[in-house]
N, C-alpha and C positions, 0 to 999 in steps of 0.2 A: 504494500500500500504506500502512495505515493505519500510524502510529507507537506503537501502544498494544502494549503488553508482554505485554497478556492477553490478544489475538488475539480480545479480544469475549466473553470465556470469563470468569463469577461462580463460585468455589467457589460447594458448595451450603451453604444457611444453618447454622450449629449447632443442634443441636439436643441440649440441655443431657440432658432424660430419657436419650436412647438414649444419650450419652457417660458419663453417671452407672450403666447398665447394665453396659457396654463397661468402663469400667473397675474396677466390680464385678470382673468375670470373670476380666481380665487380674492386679489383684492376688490375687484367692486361686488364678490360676494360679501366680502367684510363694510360693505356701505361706505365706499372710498369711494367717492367722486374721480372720473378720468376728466383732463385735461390735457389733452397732447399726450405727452410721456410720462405726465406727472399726475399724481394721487393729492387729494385734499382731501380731509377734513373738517368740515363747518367752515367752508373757505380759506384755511388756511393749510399750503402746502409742505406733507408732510413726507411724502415718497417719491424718487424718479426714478426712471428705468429708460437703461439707452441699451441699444444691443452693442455690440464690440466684436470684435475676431475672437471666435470659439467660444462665447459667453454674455452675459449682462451687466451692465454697470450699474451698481445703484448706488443713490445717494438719499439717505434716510435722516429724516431730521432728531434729533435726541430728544427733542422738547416742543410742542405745539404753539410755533410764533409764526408774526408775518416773516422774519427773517431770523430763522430759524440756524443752531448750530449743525451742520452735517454728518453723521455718519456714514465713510464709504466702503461697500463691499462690493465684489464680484463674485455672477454665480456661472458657476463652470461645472457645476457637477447634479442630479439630482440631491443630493444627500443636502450641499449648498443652498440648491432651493428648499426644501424641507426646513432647513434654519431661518431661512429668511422669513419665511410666511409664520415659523415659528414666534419669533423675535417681530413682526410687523405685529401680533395677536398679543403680545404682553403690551408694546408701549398703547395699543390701542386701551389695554386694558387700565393700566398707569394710568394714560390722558383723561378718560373718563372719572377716576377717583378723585383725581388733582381738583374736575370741574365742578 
């Protein structure tokens, strides 16, 4: 028996378009406003999403303001989006206690 962890088994590649759809969907399932690239709030913008070579760019705000401090991440991987949408679902969560 081989020693290999992944039993011979490749996730399947990213594929950046359908994850930039994907999580289209999943944020205005979370009642986020689209605007272009960008996700609001009660009008104020809190998410942006660019595509990039082999992945997505985001830039996520820490705190709910008109100009707001940036958090940036890139998702390249499924596992990356799973965090993201993870991590969008607490500050959502935070924002509304704060209000």
């Amino acid at each position: 028996m081989p020693d290999d962890p992944d039993f011979g088994f490749a996730p399947p590649p990213f594929n950046a378009d359908n994850a930039l759809v994907q999580l289209k969907r999943s944020l205005r399932d979370l009642q986020l406003a689209e605007r272009g690239q960008a996700y609001e709030l009660r009008g104020k913008r809190v998410l942006e999403l660019a595509p990039e070579a082999g992945g997505i760019a985001v830039k996520m705000a820490r705190k709910r303001a008109l100009t707001p401090e940036w958090d940036r991440l890139r998702v390249d991987s499924a596992v990356a989006q799973r965090k993201l949408l993870d991590e969008v679902k607490k500050r959502l969560a935070r924002w509304e206690q704060e209000d």
